[in-house]
C-alpha positions as CSV (number, residue, x, y, z in Angstrom):
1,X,29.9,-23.0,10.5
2,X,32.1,-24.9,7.9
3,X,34.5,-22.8,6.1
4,X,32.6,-24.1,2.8
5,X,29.1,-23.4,4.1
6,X,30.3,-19.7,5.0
7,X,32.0,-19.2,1.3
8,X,28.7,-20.5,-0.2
9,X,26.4,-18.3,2.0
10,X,28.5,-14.5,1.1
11,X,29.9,-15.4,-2.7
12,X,27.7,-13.3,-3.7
13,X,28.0,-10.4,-1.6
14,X,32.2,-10.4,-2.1
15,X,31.5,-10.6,-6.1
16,X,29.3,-7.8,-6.3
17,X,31.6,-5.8,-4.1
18,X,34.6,-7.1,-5.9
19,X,33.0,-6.0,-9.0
20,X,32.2,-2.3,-7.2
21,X,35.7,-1.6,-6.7
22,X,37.4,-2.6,-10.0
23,X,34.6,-0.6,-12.2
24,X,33.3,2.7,-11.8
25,X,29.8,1.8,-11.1
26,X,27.9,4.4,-9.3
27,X,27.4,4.0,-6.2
28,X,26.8,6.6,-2.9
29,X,29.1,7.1,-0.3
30,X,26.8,5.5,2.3
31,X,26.3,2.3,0.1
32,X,29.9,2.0,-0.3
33,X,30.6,2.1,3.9
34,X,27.9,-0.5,4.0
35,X,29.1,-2.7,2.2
36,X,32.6,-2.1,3.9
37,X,31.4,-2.7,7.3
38,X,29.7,-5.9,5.8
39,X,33.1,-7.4,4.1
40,X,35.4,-6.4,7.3
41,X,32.5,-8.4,9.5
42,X,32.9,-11.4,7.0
43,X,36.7,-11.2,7.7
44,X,36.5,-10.8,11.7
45,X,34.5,-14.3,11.5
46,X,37.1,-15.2,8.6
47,X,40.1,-14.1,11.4
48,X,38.6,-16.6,13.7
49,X,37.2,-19.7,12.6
50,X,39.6,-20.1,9.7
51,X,42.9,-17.7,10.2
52,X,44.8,-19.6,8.1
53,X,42.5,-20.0,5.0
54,X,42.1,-18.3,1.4
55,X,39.2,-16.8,2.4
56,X,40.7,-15.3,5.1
57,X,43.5,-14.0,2.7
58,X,40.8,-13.3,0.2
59,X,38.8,-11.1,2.2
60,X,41.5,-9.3,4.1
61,X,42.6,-8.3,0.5
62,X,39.2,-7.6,-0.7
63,X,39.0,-4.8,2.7
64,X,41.8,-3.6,1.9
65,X,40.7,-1.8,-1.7
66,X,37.8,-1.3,-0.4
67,X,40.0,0.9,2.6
68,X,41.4,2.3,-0.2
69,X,38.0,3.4,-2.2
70,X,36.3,4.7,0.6
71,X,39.3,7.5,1.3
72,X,39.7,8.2,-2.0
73,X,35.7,8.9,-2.5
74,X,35.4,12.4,-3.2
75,X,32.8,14.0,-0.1
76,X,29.0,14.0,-0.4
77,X,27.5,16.4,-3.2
78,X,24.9,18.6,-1.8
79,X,22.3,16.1,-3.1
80,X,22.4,14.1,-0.2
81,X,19.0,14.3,1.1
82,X,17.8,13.5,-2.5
83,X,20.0,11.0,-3.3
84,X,19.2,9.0,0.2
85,X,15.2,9.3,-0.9
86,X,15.5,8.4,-4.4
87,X,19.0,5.3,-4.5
88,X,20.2,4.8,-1.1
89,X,17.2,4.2,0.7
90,X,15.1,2.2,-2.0
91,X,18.1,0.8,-2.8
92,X,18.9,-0.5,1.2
93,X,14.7,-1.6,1.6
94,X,14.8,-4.0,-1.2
95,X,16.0,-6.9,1.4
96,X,13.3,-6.1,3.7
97,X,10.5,-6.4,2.0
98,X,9.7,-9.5,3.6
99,X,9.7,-7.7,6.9
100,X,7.1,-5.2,5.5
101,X,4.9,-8.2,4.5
102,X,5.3,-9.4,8.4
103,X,4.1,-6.4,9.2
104,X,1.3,-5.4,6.8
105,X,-0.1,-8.8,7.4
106,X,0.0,-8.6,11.2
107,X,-1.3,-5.2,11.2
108,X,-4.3,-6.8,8.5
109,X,-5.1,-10.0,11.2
110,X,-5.1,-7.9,13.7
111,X,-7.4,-4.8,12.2
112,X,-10.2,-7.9,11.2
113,X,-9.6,-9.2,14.8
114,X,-10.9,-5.6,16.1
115,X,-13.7,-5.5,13.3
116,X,-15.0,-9.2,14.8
117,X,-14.6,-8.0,18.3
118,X,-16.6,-4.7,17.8
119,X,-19.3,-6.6,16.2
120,X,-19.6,-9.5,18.9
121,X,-19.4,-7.2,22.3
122,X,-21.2,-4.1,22.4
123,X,-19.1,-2.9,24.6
124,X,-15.8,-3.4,23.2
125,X,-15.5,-0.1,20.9
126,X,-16.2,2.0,24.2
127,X,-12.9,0.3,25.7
128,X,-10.9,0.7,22.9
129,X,-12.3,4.1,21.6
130,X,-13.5,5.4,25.0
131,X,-16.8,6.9,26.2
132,X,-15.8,10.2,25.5
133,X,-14.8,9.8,21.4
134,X,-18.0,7.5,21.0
135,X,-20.8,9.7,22.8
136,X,-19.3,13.0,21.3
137,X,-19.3,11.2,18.0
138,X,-22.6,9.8,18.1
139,X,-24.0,13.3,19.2
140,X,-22.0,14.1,15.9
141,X,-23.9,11.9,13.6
142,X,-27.6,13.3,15.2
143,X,-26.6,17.0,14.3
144,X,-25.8,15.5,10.8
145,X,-22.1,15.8,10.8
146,X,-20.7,12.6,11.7
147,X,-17.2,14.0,10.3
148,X,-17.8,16.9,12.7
149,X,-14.1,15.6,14.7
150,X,-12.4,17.0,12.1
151,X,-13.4,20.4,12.2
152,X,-13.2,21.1,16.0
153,X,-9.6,22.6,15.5
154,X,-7.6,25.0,13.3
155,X,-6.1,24.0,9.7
156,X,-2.7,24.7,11.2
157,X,-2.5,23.6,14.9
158,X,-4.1,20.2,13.5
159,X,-1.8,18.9,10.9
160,X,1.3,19.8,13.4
161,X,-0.6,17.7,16.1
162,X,-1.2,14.8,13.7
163,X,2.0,14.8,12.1
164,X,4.1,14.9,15.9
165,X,1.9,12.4,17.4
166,X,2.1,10.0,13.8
167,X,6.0,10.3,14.2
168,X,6.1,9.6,17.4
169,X,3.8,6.3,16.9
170,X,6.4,5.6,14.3
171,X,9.8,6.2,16.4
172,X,7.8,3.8,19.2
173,X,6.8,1.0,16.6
174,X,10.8,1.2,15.6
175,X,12.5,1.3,18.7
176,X,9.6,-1.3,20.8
177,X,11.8,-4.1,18.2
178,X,14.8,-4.0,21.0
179,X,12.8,-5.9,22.7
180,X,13.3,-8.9,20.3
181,X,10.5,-7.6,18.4
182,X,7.6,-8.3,20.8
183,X,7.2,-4.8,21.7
184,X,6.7,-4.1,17.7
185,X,4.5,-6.3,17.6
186,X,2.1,-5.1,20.5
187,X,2.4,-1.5,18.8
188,X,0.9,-3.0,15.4
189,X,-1.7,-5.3,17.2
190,X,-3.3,-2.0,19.1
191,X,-3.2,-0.3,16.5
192,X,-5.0,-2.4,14.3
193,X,-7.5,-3.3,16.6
194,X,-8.4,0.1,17.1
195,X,-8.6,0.8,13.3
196,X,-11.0,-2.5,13.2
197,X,-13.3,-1.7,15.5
198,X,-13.5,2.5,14.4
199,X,-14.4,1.2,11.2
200,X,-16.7,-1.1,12.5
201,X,-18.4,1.9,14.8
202,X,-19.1,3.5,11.6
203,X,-20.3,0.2,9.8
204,X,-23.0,-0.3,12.7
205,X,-24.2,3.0,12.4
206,X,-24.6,2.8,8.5
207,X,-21.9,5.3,7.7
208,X,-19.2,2.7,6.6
209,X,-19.0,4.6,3.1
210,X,-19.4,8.1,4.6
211,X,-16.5,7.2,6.9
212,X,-14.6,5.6,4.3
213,X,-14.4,8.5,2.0
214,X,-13.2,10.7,4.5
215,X,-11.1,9.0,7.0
216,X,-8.9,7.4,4.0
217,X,-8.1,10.7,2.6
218,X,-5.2,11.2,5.2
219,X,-5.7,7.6,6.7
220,X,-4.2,5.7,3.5
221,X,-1.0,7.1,4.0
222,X,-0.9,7.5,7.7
223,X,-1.5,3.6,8.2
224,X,0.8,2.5,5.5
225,X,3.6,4.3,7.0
226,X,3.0,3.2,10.2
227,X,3.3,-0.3,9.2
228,X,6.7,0.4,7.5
229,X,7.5,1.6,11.0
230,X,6.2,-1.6,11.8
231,X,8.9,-3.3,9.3
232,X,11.7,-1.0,10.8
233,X,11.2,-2.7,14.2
234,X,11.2,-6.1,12.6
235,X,14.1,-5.8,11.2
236,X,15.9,-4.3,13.9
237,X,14.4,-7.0,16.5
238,X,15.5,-9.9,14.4
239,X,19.1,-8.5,13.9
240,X,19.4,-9.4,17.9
241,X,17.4,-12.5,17.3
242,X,18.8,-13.7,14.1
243,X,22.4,-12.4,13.7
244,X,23.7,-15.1,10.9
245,X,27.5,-14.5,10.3
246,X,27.8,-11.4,12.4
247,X,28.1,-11.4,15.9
248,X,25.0,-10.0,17.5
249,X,26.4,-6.3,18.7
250,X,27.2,-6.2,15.2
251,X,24.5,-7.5,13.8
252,X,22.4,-5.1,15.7
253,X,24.3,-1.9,15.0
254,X,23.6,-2.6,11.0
255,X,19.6,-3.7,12.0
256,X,19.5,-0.4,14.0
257,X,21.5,1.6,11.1
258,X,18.7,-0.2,8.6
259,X,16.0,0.6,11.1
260,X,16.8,4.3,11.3
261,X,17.0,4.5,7.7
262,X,13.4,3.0,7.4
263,X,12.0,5.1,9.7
264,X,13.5,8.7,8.2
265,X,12.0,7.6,5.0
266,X,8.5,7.5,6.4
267,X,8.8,11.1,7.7
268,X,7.5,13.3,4.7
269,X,4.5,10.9,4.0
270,X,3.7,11.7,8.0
271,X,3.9,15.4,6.5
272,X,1.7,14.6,3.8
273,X,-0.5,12.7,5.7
274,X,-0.8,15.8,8.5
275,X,-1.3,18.0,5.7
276,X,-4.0,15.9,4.4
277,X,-5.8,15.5,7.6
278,X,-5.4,19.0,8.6
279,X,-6.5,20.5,5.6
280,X,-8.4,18.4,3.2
281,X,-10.1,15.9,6.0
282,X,-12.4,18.6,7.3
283,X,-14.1,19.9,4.1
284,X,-16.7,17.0,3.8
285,X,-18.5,18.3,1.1
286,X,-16.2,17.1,-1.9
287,X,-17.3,14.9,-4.7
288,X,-16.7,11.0,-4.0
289,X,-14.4,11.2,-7.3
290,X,-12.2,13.6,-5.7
291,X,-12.3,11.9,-2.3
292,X,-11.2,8.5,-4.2
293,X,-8.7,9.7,-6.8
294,X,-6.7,11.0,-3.2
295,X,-7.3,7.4,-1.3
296,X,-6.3,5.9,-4.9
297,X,-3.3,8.3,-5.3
298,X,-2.2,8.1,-1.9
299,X,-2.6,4.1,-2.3
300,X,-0.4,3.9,-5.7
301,X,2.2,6.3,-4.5
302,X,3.0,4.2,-1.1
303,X,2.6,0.9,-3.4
304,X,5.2,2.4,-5.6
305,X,7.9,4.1,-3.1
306,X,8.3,1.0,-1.1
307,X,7.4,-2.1,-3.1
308,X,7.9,-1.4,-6.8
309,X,10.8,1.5,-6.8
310,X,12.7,-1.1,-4.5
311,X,12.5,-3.8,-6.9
312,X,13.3,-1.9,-10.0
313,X,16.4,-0.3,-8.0
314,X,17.6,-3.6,-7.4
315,X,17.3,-5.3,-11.1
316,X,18.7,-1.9,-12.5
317,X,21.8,-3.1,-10.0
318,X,22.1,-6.3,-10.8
319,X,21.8,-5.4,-14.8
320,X,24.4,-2.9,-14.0
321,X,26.9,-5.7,-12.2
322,X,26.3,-8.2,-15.1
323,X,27.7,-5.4,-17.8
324,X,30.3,-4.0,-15.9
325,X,31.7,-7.6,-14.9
326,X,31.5,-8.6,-19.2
């Protein structure tokens, strides 16, 4: 890469970290070390493409404050788990909102792909569902309780069930994308073509709405956040595919760090989500208002946490860098 091509690519990056260190913007401890890592990458490929450079000079200067912050950063308030949840992380996800839009939208083809199939071969909801979930269902829906899955075990035992086996979907989805992403990629497509044809099963039975109102109480969250897992193993499949300036073990160590970060932020909605289906699932009975103002909630508050918060984060720190630097 030309030394002017590589200058034009980072300015930004160095200025905003430039302007970190001379002011006394706020900023974590963990954001700080990223960026560090990030500058003292810059200046490895600086060190060997162009050793005897200013931006060599430049950025070996520029890590060398930064050295110099990062010991003299006073150690982690007690806040930490809140702080990660309500700067770091938003703060971090903002880049990879793209990757979340990969992933929503494969997980969205791939969902009317299983709707389509289900409709055009009978048989195809029995191989994705299985016999045994689609006769004990339809038995369901003759006794009058087509919900009646729901009920079979205890408040407790099922929302630790759900929320184990909904991590552990999510800690696959994540770490399939070391396999350049393909294996994220597979995780999302069965997935959504089992929620497509499910939801089908229930359309062709004439229970679409019936389902709808109950399934989406825990499922609007539960399938949001597995499609963020879905973004987590994006990113960390294209850090092996797409390293940039970095070399690739680097670039991978930060798409992994990024990953893991991702993927610990999804963990309480899983709780919510187990919670949901464990306890508030089962009771069939409520009013469609109350059924809808959860979906709704649920919809709006995973809308907010990973595609709005992020943005506003982001143009709070870029308003923040423009007074600081006037």
């Amino acid at each position: 890469m030309r030394e002017a091509t590589f200058i034009k690519r980072n300015k930004d990056k160095w200025t905003r970290f430039e302007n970190v260190l001379m002011t006394d913007m706020a900023i974590s401890p963990a954001e700080l070390g990223d960026l560090y890592i990030e500058v003292t990458d810059h200046l490895s490929y600086a060190q060997t493409f162009y050793p005897n450079s200013n931006t060599h000079l430049y950025l070996n200067q520029l890590a060398a404050k930064a050295h110099q912050k990062i010991y003299k950063t006073k150690k982690e308030s007690k806040g930490r788990f809140v702080n990660f949840y309500l700067h770091e992380f938003p703060a971090m996800f903002y880049k990879y909102l793209p990757q979340l839009g990969a992933s929503f939208l494969i997980f969205l083809i791939f969902s009317l792909i299983g709707a389509y199939s289900a409709a055009t071969d009978g048989a195809f909801v029995r191989s994705i569902l299985g016999d045994g979930y689609v006769n004990m269902t339809l038995e369901n829906i003759e006794q009058g309780d087509p919900m009646a899955v729901y009920k079979q075990m205890n408040e407790v035992d099922m929302f630790l069930g759900i929320t184990i086996n909904n991590i552990r979907v999510a800690l696959l989805a994540f770490s399939a994308g070391i396999l350049l992403g393909i294996g994220t990629f597979f995780i999302l497509m069965q997935n959504a073509i089992m929620l497509g044809s499910f939801q089908y099963f229930f359309y062709d039975q004439g229970l679409l709405w019936e389902s709808a109102r109950t399934i989406w109480i825990h499922g609007t969250i539960e399938i949001a956040v597995i499609i963020v897992a879905g973004a987590a193993g994006i990113v960390l499949g294209n850090s092996i595919l797409f390293p940039k300036t970095y070399t690739r073990l680097a670039s991978f160590q930060r798409g992994a760090k990024d990953g893991l970060k991702i993927l610990i932020s999804t963990i309480p909605f899983f709780i919510l989500a187990g919670f949901l289906e464990g306890f508030i699932t089962r009771i069939t009975h409520f009013p469609d208002l109350f059924n809808l103002s959860i979906i709704l909630g649920s919809m709006a508050l995973i809308c907010y946490y990973y595609i709005l918060y992020p943005i506003r984060i982001h143009n709070q720190s870029i308003h923040d860098s423009t007074v600081h630097s006037i």
